[in-house]
C-alpha positions in Angstrom: -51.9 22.9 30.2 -52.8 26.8 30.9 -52.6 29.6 28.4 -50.3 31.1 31.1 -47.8 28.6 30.3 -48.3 28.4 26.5 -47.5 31.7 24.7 -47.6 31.6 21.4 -44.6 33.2 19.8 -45.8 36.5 18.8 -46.5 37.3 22.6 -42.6 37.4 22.9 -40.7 40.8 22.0 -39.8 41.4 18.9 -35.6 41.7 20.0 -35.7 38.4 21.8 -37.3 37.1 18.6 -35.0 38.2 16.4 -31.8 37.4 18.7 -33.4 34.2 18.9 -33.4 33.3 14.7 -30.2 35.1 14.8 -28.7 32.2 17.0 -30.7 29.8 15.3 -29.1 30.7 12.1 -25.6 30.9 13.5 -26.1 27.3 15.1 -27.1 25.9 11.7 -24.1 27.6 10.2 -22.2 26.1 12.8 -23.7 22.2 11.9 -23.5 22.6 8.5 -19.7 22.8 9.3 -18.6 20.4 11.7 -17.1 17.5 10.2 -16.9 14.9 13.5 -20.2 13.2 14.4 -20.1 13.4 18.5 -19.3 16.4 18.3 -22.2 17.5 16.2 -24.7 15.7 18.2 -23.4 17.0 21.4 -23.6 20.5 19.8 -27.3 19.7 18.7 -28.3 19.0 22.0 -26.5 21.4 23.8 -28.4 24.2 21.1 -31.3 22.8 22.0 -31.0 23.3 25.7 -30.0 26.6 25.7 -32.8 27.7 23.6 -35.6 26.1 25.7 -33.5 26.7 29.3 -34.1 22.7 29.8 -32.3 21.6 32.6 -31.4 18.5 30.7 -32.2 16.1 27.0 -31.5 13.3 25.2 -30.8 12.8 21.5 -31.8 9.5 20.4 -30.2 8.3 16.9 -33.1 5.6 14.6 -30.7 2.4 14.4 -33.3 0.1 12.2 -36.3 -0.8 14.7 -34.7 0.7 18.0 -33.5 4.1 19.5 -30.0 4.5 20.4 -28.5 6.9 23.1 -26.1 9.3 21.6 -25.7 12.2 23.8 -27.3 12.8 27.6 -26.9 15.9 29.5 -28.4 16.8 32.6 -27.1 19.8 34.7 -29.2 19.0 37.9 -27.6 15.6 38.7 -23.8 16.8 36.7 -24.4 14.0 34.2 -22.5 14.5 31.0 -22.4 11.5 28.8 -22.0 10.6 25.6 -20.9 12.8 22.4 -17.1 14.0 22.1 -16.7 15.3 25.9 -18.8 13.0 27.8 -18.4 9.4 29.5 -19.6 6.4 27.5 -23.4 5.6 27.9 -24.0 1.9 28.9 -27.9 2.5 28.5 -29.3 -0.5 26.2 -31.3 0.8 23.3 -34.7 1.2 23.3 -37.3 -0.4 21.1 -39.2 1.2 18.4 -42.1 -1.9 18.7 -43.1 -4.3 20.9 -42.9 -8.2 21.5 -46.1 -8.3 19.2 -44.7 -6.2 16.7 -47.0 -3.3 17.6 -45.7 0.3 17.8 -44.6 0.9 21.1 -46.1 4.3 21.6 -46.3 3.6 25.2 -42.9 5.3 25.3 -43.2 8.9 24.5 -39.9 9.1 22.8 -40.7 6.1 20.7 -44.0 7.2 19.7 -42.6 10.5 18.1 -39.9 8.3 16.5 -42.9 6.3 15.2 -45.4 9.3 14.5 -42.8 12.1 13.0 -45.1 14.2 15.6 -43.8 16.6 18.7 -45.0 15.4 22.0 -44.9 18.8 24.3 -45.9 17.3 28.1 -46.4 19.5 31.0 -46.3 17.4 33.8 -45.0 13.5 33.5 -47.1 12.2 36.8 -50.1 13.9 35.0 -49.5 12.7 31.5 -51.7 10.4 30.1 -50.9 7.9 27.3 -47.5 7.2 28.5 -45.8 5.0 30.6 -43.6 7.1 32.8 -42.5 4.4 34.9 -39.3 4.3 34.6 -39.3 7.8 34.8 -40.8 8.1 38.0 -38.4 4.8 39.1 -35.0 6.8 38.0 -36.8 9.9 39.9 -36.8 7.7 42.8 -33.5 6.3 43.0 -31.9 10.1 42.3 -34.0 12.5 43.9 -34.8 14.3 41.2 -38.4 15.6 39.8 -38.8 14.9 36.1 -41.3 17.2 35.0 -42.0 18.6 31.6 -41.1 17.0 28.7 -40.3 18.1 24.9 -39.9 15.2 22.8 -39.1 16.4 19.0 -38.3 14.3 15.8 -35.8 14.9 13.9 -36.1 14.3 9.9 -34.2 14.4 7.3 -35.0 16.0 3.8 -37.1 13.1 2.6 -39.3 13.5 6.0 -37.7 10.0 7.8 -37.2 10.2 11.4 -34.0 9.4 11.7 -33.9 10.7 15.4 -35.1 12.0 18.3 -34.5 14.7 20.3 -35.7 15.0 24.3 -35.9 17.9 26.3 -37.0 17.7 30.1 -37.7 20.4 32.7 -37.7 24.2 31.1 -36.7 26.7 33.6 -38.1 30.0 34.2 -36.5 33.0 35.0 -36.5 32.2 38.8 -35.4 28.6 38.4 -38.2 26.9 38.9 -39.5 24.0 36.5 -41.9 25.6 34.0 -43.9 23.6 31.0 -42.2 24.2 27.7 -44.1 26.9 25.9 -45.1 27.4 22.2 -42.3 29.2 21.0 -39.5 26.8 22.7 -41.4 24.5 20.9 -41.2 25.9 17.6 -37.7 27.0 17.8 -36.1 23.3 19.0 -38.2 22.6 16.0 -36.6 24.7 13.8 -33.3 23.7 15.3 -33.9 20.0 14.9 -35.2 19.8 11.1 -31.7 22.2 10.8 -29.8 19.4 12.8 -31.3 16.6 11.1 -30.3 18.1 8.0 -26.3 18.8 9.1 -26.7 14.8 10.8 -27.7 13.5 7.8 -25.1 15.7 5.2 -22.7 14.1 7.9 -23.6 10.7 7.9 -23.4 11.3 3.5 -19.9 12.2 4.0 -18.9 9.5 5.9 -20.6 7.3 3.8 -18.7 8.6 0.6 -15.6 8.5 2.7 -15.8 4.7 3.5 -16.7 4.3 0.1 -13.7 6.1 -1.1 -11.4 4.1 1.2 -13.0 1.1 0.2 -12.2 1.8 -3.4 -8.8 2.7 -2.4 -8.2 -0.8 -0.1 -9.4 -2.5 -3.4 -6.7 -0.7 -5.3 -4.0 -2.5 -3.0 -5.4 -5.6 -2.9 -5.5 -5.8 -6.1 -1.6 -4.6 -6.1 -1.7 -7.5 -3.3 -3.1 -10.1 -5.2 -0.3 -9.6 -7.9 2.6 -9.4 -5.2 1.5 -10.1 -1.4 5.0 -8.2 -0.4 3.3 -5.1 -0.8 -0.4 -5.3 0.8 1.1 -5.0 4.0 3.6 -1.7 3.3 0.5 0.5 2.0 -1.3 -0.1 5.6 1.7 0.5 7.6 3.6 3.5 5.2 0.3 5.6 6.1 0.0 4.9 9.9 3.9 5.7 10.2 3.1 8.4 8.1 0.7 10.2 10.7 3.0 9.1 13.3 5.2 11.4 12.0 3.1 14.4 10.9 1.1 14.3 14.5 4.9 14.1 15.9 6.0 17.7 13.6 2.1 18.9 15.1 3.4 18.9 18.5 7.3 20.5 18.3 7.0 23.9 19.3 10.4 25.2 18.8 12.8 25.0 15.7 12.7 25.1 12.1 9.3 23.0 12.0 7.7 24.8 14.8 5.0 26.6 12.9 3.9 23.2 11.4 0.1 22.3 12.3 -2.1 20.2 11.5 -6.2 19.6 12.1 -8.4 16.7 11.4 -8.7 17.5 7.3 -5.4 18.0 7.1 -4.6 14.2 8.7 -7.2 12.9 6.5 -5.8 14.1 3.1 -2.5 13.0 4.8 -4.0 9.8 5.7 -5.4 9.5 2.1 -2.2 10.3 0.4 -0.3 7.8 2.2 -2.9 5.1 1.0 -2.6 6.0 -2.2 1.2 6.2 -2.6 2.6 3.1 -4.1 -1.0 2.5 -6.3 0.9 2.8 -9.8 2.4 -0.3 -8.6 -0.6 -1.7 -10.2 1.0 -1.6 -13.3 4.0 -3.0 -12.4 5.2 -6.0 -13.5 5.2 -9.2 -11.2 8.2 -10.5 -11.8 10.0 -7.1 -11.0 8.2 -6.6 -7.7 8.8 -9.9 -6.1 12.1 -10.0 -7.4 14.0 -11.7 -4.9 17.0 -13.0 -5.9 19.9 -10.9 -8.5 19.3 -14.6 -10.7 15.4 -14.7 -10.9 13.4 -14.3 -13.5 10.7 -16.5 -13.9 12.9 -19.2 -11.9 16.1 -18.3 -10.1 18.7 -19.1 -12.4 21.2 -20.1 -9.7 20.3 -23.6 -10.7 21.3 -23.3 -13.8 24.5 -22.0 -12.6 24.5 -24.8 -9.9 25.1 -27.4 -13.0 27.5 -25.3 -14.5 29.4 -25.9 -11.4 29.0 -29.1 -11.5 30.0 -29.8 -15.0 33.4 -28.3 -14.0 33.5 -30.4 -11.5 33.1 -33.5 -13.4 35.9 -32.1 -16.2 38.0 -31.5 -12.9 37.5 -35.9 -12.0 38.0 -36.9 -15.5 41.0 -34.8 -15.8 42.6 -36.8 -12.6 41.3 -39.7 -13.4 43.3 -39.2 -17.2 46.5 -37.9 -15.0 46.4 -34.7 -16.1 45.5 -33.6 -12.8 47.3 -35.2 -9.3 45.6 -35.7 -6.1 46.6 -31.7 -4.9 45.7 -29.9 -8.2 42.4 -32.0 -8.3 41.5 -31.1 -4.6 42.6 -27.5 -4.8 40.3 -27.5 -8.1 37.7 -29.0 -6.2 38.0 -26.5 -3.0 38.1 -23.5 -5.6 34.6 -24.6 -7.4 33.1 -24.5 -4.0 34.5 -21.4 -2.9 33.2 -19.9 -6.5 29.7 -21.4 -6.4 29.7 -19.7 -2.4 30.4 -16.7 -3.8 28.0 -16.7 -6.9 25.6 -18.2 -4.3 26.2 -15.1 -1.8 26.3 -12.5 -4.6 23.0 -14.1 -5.9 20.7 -12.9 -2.6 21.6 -9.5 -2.8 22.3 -6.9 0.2 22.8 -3.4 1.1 26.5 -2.8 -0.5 28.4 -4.8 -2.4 32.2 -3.9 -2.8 34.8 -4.0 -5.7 36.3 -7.4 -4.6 33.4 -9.1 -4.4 32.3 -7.8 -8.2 36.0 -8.8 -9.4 35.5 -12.4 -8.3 31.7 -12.4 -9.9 33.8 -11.4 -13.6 37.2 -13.1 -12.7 34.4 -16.8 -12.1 32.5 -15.7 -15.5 35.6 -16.1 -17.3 35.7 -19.9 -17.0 34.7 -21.7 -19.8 32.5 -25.0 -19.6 31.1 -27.4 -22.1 27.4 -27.4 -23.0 25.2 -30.1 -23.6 26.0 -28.9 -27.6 29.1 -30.0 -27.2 30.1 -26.2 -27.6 32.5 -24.3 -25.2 30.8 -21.8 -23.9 31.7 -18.7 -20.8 30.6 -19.9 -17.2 28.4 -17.0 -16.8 26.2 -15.4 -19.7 26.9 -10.6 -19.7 23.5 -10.9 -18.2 23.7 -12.7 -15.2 27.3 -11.1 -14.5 24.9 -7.8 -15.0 22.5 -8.8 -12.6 25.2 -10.7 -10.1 27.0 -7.7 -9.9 24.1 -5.2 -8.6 25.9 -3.2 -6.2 22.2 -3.2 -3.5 19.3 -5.4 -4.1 18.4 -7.5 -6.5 17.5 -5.1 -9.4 19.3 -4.0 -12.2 19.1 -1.0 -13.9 16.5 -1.9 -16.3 14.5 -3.4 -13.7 14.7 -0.3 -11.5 13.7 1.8 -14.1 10.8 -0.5 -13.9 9.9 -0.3 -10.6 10.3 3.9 -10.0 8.0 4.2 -13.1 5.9 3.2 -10.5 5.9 6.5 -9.1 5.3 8.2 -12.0 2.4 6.7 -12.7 1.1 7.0 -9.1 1.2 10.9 -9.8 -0.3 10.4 -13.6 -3.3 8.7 -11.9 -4.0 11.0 -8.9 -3.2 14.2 -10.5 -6.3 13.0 -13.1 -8.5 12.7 -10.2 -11.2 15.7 -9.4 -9.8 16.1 -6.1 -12.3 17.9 -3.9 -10.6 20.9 -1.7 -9.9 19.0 1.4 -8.3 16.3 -0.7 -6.3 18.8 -3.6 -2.9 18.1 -1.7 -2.8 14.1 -2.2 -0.9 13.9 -5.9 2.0 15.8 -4.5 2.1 14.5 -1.1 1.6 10.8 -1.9 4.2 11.7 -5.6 6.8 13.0 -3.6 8.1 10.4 -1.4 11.1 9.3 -3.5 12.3 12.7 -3.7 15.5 13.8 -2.4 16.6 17.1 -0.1 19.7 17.8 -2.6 17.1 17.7 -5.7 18.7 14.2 -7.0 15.3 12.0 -6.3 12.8 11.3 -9.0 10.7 11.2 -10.8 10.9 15.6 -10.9 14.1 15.8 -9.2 12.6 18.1 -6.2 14.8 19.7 -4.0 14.1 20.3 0.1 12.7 23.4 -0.8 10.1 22.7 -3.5 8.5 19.7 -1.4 5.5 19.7 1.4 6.5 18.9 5.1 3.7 16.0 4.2 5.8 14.8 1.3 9.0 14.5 3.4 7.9 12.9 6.0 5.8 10.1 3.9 9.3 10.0 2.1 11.4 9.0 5.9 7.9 6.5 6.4 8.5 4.7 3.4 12.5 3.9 4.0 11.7 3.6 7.2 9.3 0.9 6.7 10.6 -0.9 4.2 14.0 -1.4 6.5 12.0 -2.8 9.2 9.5 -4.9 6.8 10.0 -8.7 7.3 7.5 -9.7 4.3 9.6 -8.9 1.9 11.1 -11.8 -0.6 14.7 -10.4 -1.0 15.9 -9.6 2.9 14.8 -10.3 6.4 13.6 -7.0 8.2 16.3 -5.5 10.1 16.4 -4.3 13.4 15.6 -1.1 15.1 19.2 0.2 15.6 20.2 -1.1 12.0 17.6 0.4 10.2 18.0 3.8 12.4 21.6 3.7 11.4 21.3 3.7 7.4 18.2 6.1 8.0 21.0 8.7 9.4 23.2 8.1 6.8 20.6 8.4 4.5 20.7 12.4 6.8 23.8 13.3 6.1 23.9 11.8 2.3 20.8 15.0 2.2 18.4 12.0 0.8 15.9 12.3 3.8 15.2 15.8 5.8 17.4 16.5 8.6 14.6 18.4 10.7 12.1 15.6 10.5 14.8 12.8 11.1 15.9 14.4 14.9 12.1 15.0 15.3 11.6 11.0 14.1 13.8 10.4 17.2 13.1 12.9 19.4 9.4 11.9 20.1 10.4 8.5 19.7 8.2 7.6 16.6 10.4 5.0 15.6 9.5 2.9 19.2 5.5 3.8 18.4 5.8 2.2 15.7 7.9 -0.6 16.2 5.4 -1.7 19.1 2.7 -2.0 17.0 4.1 -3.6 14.0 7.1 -5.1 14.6 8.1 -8.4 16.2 10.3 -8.0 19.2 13.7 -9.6 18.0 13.8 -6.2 15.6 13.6 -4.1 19.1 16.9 -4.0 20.2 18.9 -2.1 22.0 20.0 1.1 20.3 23.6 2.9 21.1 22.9 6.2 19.8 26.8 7.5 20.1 26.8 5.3 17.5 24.0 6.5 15.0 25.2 8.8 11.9 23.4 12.2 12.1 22.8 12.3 16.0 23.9 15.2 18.0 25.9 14.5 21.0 23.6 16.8 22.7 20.2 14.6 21.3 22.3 11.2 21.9 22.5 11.9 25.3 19.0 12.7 25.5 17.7 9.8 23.9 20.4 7.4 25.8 18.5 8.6 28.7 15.0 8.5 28.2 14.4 5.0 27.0 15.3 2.5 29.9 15.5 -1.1 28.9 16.3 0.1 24.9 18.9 3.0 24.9 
């Protein structure tokens, strides 16, 4: 190669120097801050290019014993590929050794992978050393004139190659193909043991990440292990979560209009909604996977069950004594059945139930029957008239007091976690989602005001789910048009945000959802004249705009 072609970097002036380690420095900034991986190794090479005016490169990431393509650029032949913005690369990797297990430094970009050295080539047909062949093949097929080559490693801080970066055909100031001279050599230097730094500080991140999320997938498995109702709502309560937030992201007019969000912010989101229900670890089992009014460690509607039947057999033996005739004892008989029906109904719990049906629970607990003591004894003990008289669910008072200590403790745990910056908003976005809008939530009795747009939606995301969820031991999952109905109650009773629920129908993240994780005898068809909380103007709207479902 001639000295012509080969000036050292002094020989260049001393402004094009300094604007040249003034860009180098802003382009390591830049790394050093970019959080996605394509697009920092798009941005590497793309550096690279512009500071050696290479018509086109190659970053190679080490994957154990071969080189993977990452990112290809080449603005001769328009070929963009790989990185954030370009098309998939189907290229097969290529080997760090050969069949015999020797290096294979026949391949330039392989041997500096192997070495840790910079190979700087002036002219591929002239190089010796190197098998260019498929070079000069590719050249063939395209038209083009691969010419010189700057093949750099890239290392991280303990000086392992952990890529490579290739450079091919510098351009001069006319246009033509020039060799690549000492200074571009020194600079994509520069800029690769900078790059290989930021790649490798990324990769730590990511590592950390996964092993946070690990950690936190073990939390709820554990929580899974102890009820496996509950394994299945802390995966979907986050990914209906960020339904909803990237839904807010995208209205541009109304009260939520100024609402944005980027990648951090989805992550911490993300992270929050993970982490919601995990003081449910201390909850007991027996309250969680409550599923009858009746059960304890058994349901006790057995024991009730024999109760009936004990009456039933005082019933026969008082006909068969006369004391009874044949009406009395079949009207006896028809009443028992219709009382054990109605303990039996009361017993699974529901959404509502009313004052009759609690009057016949206390008017039946007022019989009296004869236990195996011989004592007489009331049909139904104050506790299970307690617990068969819960107005909604299956838990009484004591119980539920159990289960929204939950919360509490979800924010005692998080809020005693070093939260890095990014991550600082999780304890009150993932402690506020049994809050109310009208302050009468808990555990801190927030109102609208004093919670995060991030709270309130993972607050619709968890009713919303567990409406729709069909694992759960106490009720089937209910169906789209059900479970949108008591959400807009829930609207106008001010318990869930009235901004985020029209927003929750408007861009149709109830559908999105329901097509990924519900079966389809909960999609059905929705008449939205009929929804509490819907605007004519929005039913109309949303009658039109979903053929087949509205």
């Amino acid at each position: 190669m001639g000295a012509d072609l080969r000036q050292p970097i002094a020989m260049y002036r001393e402004d094009d120097i300094l604007a040249r380690l003034e860009t180098l420095n802003a382009i390591g900034v830049a790394l050093s801050s970019e959080r996605d991986l394509p697009t920092l190794l798009e941005r590497i090479l793309e550096a690279a290019r512009e500071f050696a005016d290479a018509d086109g490169g190659t970053l190679y990431r080490v994957d154990g014993d071969k080189l993977v393509f990452e990112v290809l650029r080449n603005h001769t032949l328009g070929f963009v590929m790989g990185g954030r913005q370009g098309q998939p690369i189907a290229f097969p990797p290529l080997p760090l050794y050969c069949a015999d297990g020797q290096g294979n430094h026949g391949m330039v970009v392989a041997h500096a992978a192997l070495t840790g050295r910079t190979v700087n080539i002036a002219d591929a047909y002239a190089a010796e050393g190197f098998d260019f062949s498929g070079t000069r093949a590719f050249d063939a097929r395209t038209g083009y004139r691969s010419q010189s080559f700057l093949t750099v490693p890239m290392k991280d801080h303990e000086g392992r190659v952990i890529g490579v970066l290739q450079l091919i055909n510098a351009k001069g100031p006319d246009g033509a193909t020039r060799a690549f001279t000492d200074a571009d050599q020194h600079l994509v230097e520069s800029l690769a043991s900078q790059a290989a730094i930021a790649l490798n500080n990324r990769r730590l991140v990511e590592q950390l990440e996964n092993l946070f999320e690990a950690l936190i997938k073990l939390i709820n498995t554990a929580i899974d292990e102890k009820s496996p109702y509950t394994g299945g709502h802390c995966e979907r309560v986050p990914a209906l979560t960020n339904l909803l937030a990237d839904a807010v992201a995208r209205t541009t007019t109304g009260p939520l209009a100024e609402f944005t969000m980027d990648d951090a912010d989805r992550y911490e989101l993300k992270i929050a909604g993970l982490l919601h229900d995990c003081g449910k670890i201390t909850t007991p089992v027996h309250v969680v996977d409550k599923a009858t009014k009746l059960q304890t460690l058994f349901d006790r509607i057995e024991l009730v069950d024999t109760r009936f039947e004990v009456l039933r057999r005082d019933a026969e033996i008082a006909h068969l004594r006369g004391e009874l005739d044949a009406g009395a004892y079949a009207a006896r008989l028809a009443q028992l059945e219709a009382d054990r029906a109605a303990v039996r109904a009361a017993n699974t719990g529901g959404e509502f139930m009313d004052d009759g049906k609690v009057e016949q629970i206390r008017r039946i607990a007022a019989y009296r029957w004869r236990g195996s003591d011989g004592s007489d004894q009331p049909f139904l003990s104050a506790d299970e008239v307690e617990n068969l008289t819960i107005r909604r669910g299956t838990l009484n008072n004591a119980e539920r007091e159990i289960i929204n200590h939950h919360i509490t403790m979800t924010i005692r745990l998080l809020e005693a976690l070093p939260w890095p910056a990014h991550l600082v908003n999780v304890p009150e976005y993932a402690g506020g989602h049994h809050e109310r809008m009208d302050g009468k939530g808990y555990p801190r009795g927030l109102t609208r005001e004093q919670m995060s747009v991030q709270a309130r939606v993972m607050g619709i995301a968890d009713i919303f789910e567990a409406l729709t969820a069909s694992d759960r031991p106490y009720k089937p999952g209910k169906t789209l048009s059900e479970s949108l109905t008591i959400l807009g109650r829930m609207k106008l009773d001010h318990h869930v945000d009235p901004d985020l629920f029209d927003v929750f129908l408007r861009e149709r993240v109830y559908l999105d959802y329901a097509r990924r994780f519900l079966p389809a005898t909960q999609i059905d068809r929705i008449d939205w004249s009929r929804i509490p909380g819907v605007s004519p103007e929005l039913a109309a709207e949303l009658a039109a705009g979903e053929p087949g479902l509205a």
